[in-house]
TORKOL-4160 file (C-alpha; in steps of 0.2 Angstrom, whole numbers, padded with zeros to 4 digits, m for minus):
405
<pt num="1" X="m0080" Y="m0184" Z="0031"/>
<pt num="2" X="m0070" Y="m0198" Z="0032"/>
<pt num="3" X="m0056" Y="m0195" Z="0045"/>
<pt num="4" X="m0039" Y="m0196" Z="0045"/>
<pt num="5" X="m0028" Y="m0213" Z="0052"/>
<pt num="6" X="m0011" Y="m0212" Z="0060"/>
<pt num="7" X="0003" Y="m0221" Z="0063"/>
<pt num="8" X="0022" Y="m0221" Z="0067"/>
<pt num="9" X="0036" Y="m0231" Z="0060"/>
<pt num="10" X="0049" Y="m0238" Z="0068"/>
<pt num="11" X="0063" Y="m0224" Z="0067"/>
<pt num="12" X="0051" Y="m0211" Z="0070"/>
<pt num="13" X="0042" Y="m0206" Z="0055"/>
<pt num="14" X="0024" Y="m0201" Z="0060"/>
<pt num="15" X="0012" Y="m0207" Z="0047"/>
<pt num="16" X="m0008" Y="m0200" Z="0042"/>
<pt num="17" X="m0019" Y="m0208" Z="0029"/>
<pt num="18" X="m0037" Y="m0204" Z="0024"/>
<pt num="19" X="m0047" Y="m0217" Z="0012"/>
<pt num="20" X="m0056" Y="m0211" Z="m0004"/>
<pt num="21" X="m0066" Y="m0218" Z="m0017"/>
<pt num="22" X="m0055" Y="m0212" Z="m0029"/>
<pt num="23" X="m0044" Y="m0221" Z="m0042"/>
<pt num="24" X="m0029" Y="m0209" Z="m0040"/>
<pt num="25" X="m0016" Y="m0208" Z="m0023"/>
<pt num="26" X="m0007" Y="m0194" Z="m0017"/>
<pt num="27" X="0007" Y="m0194" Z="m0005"/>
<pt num="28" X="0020" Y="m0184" Z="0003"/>
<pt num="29" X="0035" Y="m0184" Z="0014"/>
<pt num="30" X="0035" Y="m0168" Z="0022"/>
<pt num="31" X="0051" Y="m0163" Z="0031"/>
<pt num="32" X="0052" Y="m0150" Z="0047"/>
<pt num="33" X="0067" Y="m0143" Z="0040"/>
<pt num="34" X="0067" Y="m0126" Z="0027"/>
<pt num="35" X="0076" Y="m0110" Z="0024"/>
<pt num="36" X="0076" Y="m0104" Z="0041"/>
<pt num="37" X="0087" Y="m0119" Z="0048"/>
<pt num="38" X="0099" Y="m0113" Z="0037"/>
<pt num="39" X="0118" Y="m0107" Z="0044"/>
<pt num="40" X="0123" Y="m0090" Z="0037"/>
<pt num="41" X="0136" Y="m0097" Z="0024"/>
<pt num="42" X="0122" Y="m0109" Z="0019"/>
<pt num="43" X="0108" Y="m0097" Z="0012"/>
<pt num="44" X="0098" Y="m0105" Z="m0003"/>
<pt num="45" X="0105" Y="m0123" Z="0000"/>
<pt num="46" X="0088" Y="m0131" Z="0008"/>
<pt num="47" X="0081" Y="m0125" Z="m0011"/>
<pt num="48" X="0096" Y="m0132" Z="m0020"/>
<pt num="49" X="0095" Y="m0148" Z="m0007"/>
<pt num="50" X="0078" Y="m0151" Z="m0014"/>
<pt num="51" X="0083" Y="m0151" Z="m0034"/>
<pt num="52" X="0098" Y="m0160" Z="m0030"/>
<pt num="53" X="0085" Y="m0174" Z="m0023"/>
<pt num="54" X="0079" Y="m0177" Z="m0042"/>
<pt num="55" X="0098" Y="m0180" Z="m0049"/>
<pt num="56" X="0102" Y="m0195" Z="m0045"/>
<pt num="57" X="0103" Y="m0210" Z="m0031"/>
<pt num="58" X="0112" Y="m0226" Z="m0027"/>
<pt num="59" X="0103" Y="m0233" Z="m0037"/>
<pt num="60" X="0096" Y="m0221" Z="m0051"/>
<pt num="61" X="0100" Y="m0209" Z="m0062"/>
<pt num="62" X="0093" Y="m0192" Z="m0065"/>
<pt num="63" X="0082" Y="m0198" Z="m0079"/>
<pt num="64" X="0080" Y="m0214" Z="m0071"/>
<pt num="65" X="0072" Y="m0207" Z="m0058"/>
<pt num="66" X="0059" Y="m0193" Z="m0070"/>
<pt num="67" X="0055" Y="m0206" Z="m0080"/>
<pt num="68" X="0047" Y="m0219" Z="m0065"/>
<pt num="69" X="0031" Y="m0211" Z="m0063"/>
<pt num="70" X="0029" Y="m0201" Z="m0076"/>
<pt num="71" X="0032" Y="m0217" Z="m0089"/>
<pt num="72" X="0014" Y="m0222" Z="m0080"/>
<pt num="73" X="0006" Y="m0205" Z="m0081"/>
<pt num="74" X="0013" Y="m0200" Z="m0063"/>
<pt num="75" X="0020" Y="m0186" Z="m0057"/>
<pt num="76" X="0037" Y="m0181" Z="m0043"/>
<pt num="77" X="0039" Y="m0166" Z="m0035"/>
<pt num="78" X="0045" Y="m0154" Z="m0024"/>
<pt num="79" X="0046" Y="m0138" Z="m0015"/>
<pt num="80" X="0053" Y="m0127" Z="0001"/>
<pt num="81" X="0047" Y="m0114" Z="0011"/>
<pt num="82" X="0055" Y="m0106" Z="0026"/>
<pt num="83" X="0051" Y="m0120" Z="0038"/>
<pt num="84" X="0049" Y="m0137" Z="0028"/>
<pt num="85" X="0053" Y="m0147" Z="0013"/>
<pt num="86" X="0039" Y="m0157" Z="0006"/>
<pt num="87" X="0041" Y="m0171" Z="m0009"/>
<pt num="88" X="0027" Y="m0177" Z="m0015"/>
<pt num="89" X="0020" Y="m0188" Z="m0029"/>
<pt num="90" X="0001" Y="m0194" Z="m0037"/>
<pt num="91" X="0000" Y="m0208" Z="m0045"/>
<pt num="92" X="m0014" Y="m0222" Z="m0050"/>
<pt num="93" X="m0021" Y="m0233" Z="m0036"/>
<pt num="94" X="m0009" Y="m0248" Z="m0042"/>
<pt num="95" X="0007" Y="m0238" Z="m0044"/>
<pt num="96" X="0005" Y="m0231" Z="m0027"/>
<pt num="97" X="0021" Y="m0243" Z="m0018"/>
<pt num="98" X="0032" Y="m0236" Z="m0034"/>
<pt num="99" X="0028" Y="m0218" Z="m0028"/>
<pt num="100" X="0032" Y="m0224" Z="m0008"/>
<pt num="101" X="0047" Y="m0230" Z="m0016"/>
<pt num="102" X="0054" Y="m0217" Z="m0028"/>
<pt num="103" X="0050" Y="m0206" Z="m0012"/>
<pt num="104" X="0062" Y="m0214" Z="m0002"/>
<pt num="105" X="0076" Y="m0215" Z="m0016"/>
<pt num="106" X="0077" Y="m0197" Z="m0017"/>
<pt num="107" X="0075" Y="m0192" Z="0001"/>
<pt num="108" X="0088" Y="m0206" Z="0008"/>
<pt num="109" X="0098" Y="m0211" Z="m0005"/>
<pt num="110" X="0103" Y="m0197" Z="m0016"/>
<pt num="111" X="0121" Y="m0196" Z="m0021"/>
<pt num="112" X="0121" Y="m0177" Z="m0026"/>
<pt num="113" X="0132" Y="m0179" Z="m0042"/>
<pt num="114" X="0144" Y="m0165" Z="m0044"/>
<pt num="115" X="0142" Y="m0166" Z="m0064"/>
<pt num="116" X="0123" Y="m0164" Z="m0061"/>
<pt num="117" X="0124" Y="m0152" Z="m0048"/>
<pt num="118" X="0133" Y="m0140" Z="m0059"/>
<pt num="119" X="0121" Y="m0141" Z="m0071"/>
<pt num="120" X="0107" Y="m0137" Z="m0060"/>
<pt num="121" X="0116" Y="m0122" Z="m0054"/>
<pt num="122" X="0111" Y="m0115" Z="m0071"/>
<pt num="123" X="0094" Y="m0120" Z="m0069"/>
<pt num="124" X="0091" Y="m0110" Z="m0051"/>
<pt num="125" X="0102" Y="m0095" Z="m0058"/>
<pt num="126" X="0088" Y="m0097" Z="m0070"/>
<pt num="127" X="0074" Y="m0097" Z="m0058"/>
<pt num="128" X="0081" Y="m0081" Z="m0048"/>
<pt num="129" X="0082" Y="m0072" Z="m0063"/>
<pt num="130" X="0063" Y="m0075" Z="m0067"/>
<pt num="131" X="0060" Y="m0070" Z="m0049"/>
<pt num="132" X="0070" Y="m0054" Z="m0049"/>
<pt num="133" X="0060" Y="m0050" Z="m0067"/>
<pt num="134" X="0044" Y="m0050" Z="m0057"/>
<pt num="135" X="0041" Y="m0035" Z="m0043"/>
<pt num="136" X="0025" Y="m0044" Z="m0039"/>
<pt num="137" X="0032" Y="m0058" Z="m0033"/>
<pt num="138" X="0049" Y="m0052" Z="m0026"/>
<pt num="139" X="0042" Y="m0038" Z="m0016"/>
<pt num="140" X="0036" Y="m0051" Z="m0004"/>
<pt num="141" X="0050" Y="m0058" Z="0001"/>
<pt num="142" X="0059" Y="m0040" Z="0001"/>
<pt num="143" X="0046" Y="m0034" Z="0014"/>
<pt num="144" X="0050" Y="m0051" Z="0025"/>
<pt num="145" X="0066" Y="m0048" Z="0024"/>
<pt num="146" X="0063" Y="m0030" Z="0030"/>
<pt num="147" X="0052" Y="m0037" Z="0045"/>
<pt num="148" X="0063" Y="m0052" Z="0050"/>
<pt num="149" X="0080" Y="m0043" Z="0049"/>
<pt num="150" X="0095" Y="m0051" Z="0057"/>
<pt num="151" X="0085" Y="m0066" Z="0061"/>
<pt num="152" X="0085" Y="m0083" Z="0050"/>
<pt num="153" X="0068" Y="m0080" Z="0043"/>
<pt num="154" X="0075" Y="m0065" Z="0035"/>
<pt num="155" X="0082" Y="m0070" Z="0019"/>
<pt num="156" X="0073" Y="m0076" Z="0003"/>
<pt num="157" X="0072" Y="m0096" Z="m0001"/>
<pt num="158" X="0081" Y="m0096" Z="m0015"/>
<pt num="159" X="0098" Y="m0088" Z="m0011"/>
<pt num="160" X="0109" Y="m0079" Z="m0020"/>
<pt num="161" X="0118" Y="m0081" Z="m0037"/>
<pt num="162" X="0138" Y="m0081" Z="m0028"/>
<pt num="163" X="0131" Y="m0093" Z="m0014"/>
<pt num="164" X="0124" Y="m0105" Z="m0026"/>
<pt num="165" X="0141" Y="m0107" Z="m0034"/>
<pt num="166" X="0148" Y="m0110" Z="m0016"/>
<pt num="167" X="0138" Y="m0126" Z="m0011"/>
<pt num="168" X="0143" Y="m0143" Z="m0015"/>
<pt num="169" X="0138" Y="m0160" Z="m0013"/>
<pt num="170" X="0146" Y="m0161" Z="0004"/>
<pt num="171" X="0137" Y="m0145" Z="0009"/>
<pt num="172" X="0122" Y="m0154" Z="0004"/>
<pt num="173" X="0124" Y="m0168" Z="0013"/>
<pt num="174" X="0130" Y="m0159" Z="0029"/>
<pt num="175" X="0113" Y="m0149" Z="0028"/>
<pt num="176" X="0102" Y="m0163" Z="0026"/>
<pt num="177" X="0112" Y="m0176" Z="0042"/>
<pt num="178" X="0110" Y="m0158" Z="0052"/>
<pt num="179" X="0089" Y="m0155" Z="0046"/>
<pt num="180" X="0082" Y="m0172" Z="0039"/>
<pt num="181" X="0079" Y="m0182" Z="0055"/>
<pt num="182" X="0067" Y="m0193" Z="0056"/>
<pt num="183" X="0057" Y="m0186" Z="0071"/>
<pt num="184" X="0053" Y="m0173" Z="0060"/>
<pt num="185" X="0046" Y="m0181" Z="0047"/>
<pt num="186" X="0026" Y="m0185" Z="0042"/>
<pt num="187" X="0021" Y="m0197" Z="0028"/>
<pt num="188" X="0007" Y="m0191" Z="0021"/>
<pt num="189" X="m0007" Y="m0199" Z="0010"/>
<pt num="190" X="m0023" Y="m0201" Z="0002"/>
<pt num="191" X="m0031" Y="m0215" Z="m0008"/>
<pt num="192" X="m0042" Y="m0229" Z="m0010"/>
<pt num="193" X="m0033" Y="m0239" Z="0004"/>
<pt num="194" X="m0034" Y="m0246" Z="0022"/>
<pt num="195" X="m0021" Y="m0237" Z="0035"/>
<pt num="196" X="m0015" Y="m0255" Z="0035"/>
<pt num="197" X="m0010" Y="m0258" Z="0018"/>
<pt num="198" X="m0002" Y="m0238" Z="0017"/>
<pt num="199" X="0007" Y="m0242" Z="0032"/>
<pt num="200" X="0016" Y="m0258" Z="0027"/>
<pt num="201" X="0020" Y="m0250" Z="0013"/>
<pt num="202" X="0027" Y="m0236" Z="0022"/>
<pt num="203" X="0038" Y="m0247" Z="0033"/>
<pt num="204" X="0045" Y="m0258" Z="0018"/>
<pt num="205" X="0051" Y="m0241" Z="0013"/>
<pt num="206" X="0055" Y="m0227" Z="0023"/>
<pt num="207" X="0058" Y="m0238" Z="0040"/>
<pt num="208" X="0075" Y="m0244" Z="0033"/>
<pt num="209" X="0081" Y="m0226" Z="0038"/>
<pt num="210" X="0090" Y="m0224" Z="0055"/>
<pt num="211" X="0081" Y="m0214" Z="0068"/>
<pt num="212" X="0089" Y="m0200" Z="0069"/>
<pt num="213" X="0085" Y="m0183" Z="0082"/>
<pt num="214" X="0086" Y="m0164" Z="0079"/>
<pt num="215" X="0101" Y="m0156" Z="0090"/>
<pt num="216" X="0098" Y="m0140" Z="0089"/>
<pt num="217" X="0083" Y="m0127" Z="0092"/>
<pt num="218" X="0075" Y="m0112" Z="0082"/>
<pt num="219" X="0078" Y="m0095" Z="0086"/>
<pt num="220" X="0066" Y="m0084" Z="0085"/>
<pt num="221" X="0065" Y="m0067" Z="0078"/>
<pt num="222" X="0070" Y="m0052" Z="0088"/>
<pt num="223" X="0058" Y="m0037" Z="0087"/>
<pt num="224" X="0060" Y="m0024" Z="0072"/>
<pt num="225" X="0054" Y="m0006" Z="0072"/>
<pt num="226" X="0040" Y="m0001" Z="0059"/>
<pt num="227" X="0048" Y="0004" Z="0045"/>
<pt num="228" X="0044" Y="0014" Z="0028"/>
<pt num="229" X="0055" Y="0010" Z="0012"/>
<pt num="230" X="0053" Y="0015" Z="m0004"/>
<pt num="231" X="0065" Y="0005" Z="m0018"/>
<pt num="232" X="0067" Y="0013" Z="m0036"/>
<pt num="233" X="0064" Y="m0001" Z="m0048"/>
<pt num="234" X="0060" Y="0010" Z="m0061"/>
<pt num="235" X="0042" Y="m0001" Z="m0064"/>
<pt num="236" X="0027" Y="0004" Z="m0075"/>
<pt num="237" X="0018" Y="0001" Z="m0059"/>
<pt num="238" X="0021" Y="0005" Z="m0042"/>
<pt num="239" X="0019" Y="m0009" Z="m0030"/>
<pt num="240" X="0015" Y="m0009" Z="m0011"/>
<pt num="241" X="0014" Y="m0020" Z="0003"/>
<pt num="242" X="0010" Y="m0014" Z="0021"/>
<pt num="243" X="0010" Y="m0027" Z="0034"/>
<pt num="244" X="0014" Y="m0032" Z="0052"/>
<pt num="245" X="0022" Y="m0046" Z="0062"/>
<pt num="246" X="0009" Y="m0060" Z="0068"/>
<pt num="247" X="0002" Y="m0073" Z="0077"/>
<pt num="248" X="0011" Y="m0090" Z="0077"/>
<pt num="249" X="0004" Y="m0105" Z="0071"/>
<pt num="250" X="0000" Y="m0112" Z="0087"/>
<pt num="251" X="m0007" Y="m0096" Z="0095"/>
<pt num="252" X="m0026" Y="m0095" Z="0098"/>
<pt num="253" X="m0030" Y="m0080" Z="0091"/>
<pt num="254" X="m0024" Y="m0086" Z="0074"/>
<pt num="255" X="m0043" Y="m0092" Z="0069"/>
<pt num="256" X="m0049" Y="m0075" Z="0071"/>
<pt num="257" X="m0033" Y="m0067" Z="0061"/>
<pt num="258" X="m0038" Y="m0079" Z="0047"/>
<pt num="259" X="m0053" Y="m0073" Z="0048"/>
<pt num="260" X="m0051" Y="m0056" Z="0046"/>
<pt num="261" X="m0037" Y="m0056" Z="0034"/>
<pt num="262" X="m0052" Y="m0068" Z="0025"/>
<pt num="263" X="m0063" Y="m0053" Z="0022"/>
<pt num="264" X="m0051" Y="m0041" Z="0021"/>
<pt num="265" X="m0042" Y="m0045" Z="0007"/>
<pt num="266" X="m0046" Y="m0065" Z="0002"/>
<pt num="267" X="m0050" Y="m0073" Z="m0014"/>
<pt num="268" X="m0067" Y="m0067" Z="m0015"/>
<pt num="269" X="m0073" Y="m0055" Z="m0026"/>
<pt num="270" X="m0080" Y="m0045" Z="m0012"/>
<pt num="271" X="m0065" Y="m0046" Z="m0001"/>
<pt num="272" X="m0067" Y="m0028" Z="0006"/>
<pt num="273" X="m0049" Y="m0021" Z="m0003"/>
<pt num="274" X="m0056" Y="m0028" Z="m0020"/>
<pt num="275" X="m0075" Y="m0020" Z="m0018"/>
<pt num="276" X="m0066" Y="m0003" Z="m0011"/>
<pt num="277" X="m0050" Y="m0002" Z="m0023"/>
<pt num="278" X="m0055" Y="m0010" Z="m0038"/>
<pt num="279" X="m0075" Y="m0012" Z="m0038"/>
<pt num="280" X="m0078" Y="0007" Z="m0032"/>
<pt num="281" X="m0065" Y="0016" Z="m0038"/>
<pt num="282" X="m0056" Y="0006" Z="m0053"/>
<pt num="283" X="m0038" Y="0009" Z="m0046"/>
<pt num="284" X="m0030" Y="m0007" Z="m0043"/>
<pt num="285" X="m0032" Y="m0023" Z="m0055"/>
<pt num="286" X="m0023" Y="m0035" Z="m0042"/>
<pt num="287" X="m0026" Y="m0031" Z="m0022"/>
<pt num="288" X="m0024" Y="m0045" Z="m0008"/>
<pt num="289" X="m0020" Y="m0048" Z="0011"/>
<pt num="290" X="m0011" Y="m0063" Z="0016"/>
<pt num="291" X="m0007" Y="m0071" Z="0033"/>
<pt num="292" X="0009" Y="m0083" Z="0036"/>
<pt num="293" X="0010" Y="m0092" Z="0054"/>
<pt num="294" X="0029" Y="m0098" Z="0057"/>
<pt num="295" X="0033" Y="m0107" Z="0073"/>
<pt num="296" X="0037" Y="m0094" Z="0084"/>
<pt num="297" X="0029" Y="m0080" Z="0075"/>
<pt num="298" X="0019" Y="m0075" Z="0060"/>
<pt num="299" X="0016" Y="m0061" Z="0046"/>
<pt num="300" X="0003" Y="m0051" Z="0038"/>
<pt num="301" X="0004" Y="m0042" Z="0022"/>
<pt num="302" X="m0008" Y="m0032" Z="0010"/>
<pt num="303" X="m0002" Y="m0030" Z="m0006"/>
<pt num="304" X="m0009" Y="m0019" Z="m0022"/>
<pt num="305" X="m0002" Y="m0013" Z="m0038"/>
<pt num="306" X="m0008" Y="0003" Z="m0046"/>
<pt num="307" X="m0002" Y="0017" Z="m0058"/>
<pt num="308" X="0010" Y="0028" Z="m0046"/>
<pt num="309" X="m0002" Y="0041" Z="m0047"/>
<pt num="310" X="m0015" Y="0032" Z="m0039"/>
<pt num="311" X="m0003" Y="0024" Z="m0026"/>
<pt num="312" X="m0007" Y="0037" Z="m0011"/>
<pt num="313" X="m0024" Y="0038" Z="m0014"/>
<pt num="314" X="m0025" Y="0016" Z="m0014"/>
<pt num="315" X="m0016" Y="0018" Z="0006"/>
<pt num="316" X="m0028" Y="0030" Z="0010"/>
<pt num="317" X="m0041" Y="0019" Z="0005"/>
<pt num="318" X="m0034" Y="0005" Z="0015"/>
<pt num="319" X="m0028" Y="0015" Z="0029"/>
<pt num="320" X="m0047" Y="0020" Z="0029"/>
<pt num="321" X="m0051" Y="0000" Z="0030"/>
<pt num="322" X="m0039" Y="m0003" Z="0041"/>
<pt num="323" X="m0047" Y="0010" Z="0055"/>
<pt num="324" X="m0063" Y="0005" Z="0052"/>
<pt num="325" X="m0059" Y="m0015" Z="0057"/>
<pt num="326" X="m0050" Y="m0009" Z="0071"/>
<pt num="327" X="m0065" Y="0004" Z="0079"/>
<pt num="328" X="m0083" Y="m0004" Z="0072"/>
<pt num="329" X="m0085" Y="m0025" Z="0076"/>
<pt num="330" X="m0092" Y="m0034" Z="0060"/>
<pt num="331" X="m0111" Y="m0033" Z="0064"/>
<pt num="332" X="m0122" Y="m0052" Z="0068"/>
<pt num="333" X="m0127" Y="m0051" Z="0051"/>
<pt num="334" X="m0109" Y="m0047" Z="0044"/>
<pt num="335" X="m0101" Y="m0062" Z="0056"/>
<pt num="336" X="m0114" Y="m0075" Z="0051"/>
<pt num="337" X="m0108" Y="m0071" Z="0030"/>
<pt num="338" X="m0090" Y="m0069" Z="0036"/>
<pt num="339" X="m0090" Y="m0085" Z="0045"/>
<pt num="340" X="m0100" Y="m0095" Z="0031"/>
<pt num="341" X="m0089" Y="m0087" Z="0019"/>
<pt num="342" X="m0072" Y="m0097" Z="0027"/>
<pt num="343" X="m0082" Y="m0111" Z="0030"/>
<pt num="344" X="m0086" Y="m0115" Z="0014"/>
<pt num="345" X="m0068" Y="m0109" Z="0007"/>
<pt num="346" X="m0061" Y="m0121" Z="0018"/>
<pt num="347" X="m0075" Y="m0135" Z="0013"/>
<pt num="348" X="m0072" Y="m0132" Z="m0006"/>
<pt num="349" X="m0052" Y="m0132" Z="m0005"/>
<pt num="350" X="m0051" Y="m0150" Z="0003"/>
<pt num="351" X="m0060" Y="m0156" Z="m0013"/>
<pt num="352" X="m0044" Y="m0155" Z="m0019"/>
<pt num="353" X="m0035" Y="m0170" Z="m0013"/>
<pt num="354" X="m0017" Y="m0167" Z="m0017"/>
<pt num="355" X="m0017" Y="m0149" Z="m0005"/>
<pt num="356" X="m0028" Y="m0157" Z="0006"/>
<pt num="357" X="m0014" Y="m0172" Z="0009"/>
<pt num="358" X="m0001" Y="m0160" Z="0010"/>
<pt num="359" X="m0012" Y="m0146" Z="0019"/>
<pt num="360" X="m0015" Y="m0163" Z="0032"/>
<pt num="361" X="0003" Y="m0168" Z="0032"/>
<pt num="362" X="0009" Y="m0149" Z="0037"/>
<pt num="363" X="m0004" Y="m0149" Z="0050"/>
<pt num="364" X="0001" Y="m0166" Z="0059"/>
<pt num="365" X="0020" Y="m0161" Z="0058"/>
<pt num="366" X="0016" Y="m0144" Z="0068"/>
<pt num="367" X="0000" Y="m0149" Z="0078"/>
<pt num="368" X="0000" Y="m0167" Z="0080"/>
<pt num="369" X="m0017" Y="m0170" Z="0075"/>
<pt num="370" X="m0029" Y="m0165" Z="0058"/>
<pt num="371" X="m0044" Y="m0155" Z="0066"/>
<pt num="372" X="m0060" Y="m0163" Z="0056"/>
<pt num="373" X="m0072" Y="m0152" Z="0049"/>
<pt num="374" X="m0085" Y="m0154" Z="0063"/>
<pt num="375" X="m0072" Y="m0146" Z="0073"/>
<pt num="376" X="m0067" Y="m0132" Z="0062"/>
<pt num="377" X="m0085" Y="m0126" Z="0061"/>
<pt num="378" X="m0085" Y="m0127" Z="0082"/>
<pt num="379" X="m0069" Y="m0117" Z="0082"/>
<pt num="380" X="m0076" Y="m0105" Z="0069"/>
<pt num="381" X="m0093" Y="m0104" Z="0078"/>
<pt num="382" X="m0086" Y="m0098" Z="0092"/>
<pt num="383" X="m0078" Y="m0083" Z="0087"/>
<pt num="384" X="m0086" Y="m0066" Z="0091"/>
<pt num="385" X="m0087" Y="m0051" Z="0081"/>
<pt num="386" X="m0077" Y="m0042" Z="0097"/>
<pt num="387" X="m0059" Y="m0053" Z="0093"/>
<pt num="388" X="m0060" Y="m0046" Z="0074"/>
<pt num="389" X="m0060" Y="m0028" Z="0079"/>
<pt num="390" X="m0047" Y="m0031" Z="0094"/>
<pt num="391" X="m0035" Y="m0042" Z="0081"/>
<pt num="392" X="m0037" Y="m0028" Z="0069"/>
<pt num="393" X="m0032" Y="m0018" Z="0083"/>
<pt num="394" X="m0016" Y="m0027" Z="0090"/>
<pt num="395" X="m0010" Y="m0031" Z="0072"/>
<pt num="396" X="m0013" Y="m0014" Z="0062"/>
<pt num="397" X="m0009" Y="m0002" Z="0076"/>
<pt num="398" X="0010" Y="m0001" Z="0071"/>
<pt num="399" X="0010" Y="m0007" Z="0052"/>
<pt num="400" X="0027" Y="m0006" Z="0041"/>
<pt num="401" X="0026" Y="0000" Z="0022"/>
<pt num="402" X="0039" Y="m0007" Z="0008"/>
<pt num="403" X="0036" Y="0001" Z="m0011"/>
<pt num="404" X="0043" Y="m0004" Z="m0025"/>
<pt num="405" X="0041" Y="0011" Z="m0039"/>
C-alpha cells in the first residue's frame, strides 16, 4: 500500500496525499469545527454554515459555483457532524486545481446572500421534515440527546425550524471567524500526483488565508444516569435503541470496542444480532450496533425494529447476547474469524478512494498520523479474546433504552 505524504502550509493548514494510478482525484477540506462547538442560541447553524457555503462568493454566484465541476462531469459537496465540516469534491485528474480552487471559494470567500439564505431556509425546513418522517433515523439522535443531556453534544445537527429562521448572514460569519481556524484544518487528497504538485497547488490556493488559532476549548459531557424512555409516535413498528457512553477516539481500548461492536451487530450477515434476531427467529428485518468515538467521549447503540409484539422478546434476545459477551471470551478459533473479519472490512472499504481520502483526512485532523495497513493488522493482532469480554463488561453493565412505538 502506497503510504500517505504530508505537508503544512504556511498559515497552518496540515496537508496528506496518497498517489494512485487512477485517472480520477478526490479532495477534501476537513474542518475541526461541528455542532457541538455550537453556543446555545446557535443550534443548527454549523448545518446551515455548510449550505450557505454553496450560495454564493466574492466572486461567484450560487449557480456559478454548481455549474464549475459539475459542467466537467465533477462533483462539490458537503456535510456536518457533531465535531467537523468536511467539503469535498472528485474530479478528472486535469481538473484537479479547479476543485483546489472552488474548495477555497466557498470555504473563504463566501458572501452568505440574505436573498439566498432565505431560500435555503426552505430547503433545510425541508430536510428536518423528511428527518422527523423517518423513526429510523430520528431515533438516533433522540437517544444521543438523552445520553449527552445538558452537554453540547446533546442536540441534533440540524436544529430546529424557529432557530433556523433566527440565524443570519452575520450569525454565519461570527460562527465560522469563531470555528474555521486554520490550525484546525486538513487538506485531504488522492490522485494520480506527486505530494509536490498537490502541494503547490494547495498553497496557490488555500495559503492566501490568514493563520488564524482556536480560543476556546471543548467541554465534555458531564455523566447521565441510565435511563429507560418510551416515546408514543404511534409507528407501525416499534423501534429500539439500547446503548451506552463510550471510549473516546484516542482511548486504547477503542480497537477492541470496534471489534466487538463488529461482530455483534456489523454489516455482515452473521453479525450475531442479525443470525439471533433475524436468521433464527424471523423477528427483525433491520438490526444493528454502532460505535461513535467523539473527542472526549464516545457512544454505543444497538438498534432494531420489529412488530410491537415481538419487541420484548428482541431485548431479551439481546440482553441474552449481551450477557454472554460479557461472561464467555470469543474462543481462539472465534478471535482468529473475528479478527479476519475486520481486517478485511477494513481492507475492502479503503478501495473506495473518496471515504478512504476523507476516512484519512478525519484521522490526520484527530491523530496526526494515518496508521498504514501493516499497522492496523499489528494493532488487531494484538488484541486478546479477554479485552472483548472485559469491554463487553465496562460498556454493557449499565445500558440505557429509548423506544419509540
Amino acid at each position: 500500500m502506497k503510504e500517505f505524504e504530508t505537508y503544512i502550509l504556511p498559515n497552518g493548514i496540515k496537508g496528506i496525499h496518497r498517489r494512485t494510478r487512477s485517472s480520477v482525484t478526490h479532495c477534501a477540506l476537513v474542518i475541526n469545527a461541528g455542532t457541538r462547538d455550537e453556543q446555545r442560541d446557535e443550534y443548527g447553524l454549523a448545518h446551515f454554515a455548510e449550505h450557505a457555503f454553496f450560495k454564493g462568493t466574492t466572486r461567484r454566484r450560487a449557480y456559478q459555483i454548481n455549474c464549475r465541476l459539475e459542467n466537467r462531469g465533477g462533483e462539490l459537496n458537503a456535510y456536518t457532524t457533531k465535531e467537523d465540516t468536511t467539503i469535498h469534491a472528485t474530479t478528472l485528474r486535469s481538473d484537479f486545481s479547479k476543485a483546489v480552487e472552488l474548495i477555497a471559494d466557498v470555504a473563504f470567500h463566501s458572501t452568505f446572500p440574505e436573498r439566498e439564505l432565505q431560500k435555503e431556509r426552505e430547503v433545510i425546513v425541508d430536510e428536518i421534515n423528511t428527518y422527523k418522517d423517518s423513526p429510523a433515523d430520528m431515533i438516533f439522535d433522540s437517544f444521543e440527546d438523552l445520553l449527552f443531556a445538558g452537554s453540547e453534544l446533546g442536540h441534533n445537527i440540524l436544529g430546529t425550524k424557529a432557530a433556523l429562521m433566527r440565524h443570519s448572514s452575520e450569525s454565519i460569519r461570527r460562527f465560522i471567524e469563531r470555528t474555521h481556524t486554520t490550525d484546525q484544518m486538513v487538506f485531504s487528497s488522492i490522485g494520480n500526483m506527486s505530494v509536490r504538485t498537490v502541494q503547490a497547488i494547495a498553497e496557490k490556493y488555500l495559503a492566501n488565508q490568514p493563520s488564524s488559532t482556536r480560543s476556546f476549548e471543548r467541554s465534555a459531557p458531564a455523566v447521565v444516569e441510565p435511563f429507560e424512555r418510551i416515546v408514543n409516535k404511534h409507528t407501525h413498528q416499534t423501534h429500539c435503541i439500547v446503548g451506552a457512553r463510550a471510549y473516546d477516539i484516542h482511548a486504547e481500548r477503542r480497537l477492541p470496542l470496534s471489534l466487538l461492536i463488529n461482530i455483534l451487530g456489523g454489516p455482515s450477515a452473521n453479525s450475531r444480532l442479525n443470525v439471533v434476531l433475524r436468521e433464527k427467529n424471523g423477528l427483525s428485518y433491520n438490526t444493528e450496533a454502532a460505535y461513535t468515538p467523539y473527542n472526549d467521549c464516545g457512544m454505543v447503540a444497538i438498534y432494531f425494529s420489529s412488530d410491537r409484539h415481538n419487541a420484548d422478546l428482541c431485548r431479551e434476545l439481546i440482553d441474552k447476547e449481551l450477557q454472554r459477551l460479557r461472561t464467555t471470551p470469543p474462543t481462539a478459533r472465534q478471535m482468529a474469524m473475528i479478527k479476519r473479519q475486520f481486517l478485511a472490512q477494513m481492507a475492502i472499504s479503503m478501495e473506495n478512494n473518496e471515504g478512504y481520502m476523507l476516512g484519512a483526512g478525519k484521522s490526520y485532523l484527530v491523530h496526526d498520523e494515518i496508521d498504514t495497513l501493516e499497522e492496523v493488522y499489528r494493532k488487531v493482532a494484538a488484541v486478546k479474546a479477554e479485552q472483548i469480554a472485559e469491554v463487553a463488561e465496562e460498556i454493557f453493565s449499565r445500558t440505557s433504552t429509548l423506544i419509540y412505538q
